[in-house]
C-alpha positions in Angstrom: 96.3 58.4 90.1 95.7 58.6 86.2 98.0 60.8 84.0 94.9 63.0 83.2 94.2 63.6 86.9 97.7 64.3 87.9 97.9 66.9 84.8 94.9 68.6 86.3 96.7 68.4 90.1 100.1 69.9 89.4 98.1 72.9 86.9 96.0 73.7 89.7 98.6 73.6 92.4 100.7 75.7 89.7 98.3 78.2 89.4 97.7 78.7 93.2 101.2 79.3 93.6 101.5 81.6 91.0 98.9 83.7 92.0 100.2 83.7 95.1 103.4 85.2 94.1 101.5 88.1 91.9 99.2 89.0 95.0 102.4 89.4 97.3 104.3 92.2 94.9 101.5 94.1 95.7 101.8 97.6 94.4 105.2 97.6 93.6 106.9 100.0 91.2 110.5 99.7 92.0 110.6 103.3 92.2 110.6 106.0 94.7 110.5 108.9 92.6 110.6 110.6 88.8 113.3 111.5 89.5 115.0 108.3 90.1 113.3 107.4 86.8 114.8 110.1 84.7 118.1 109.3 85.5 117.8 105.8 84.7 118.0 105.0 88.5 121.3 106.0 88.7 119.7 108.0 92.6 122.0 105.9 94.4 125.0 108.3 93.4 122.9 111.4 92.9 121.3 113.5 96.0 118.7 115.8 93.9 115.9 115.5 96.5 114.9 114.0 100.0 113.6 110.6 98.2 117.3 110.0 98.3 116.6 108.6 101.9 115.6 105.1 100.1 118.9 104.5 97.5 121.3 106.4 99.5 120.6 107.9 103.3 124.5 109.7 103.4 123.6 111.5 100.2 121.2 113.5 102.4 124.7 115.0 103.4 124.7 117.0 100.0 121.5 118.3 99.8 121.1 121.9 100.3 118.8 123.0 103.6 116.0 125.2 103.2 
């Protein structure tokens, strides 16, 4: 194989895994709510509202009921 044609092989087998990659993340925002956002993600330790389920399920101990 030439050096020109193996270039052209690993840069295409490159991109096809790359793009793989990128179409697997999907949608993802790393985020379940503002919330979360506005407190620079610091959720985890803070039950403000039910999206605390996904950083913390006991901190659905300290929310009020309704």
């Amino acid at each position: 194989m030439t050096p020109s044609a193996l270039k052209k092989t690993v840069l295409l087998l490159g991109t096809a895994f790359a793009a793989a990659s990128v179409h697997a993340s999907g949608y993802h925002f790393g985020t379940q709510s503002v919330n979360a956002q506005s407190t620079a993600n610091a959720a985890a330790a803070e039950a403000a509202d039910a999206s605390t389920i996904f950083y913390n399920p006991a901190g659905l101990t300290k929310l009020d009921s309704s």
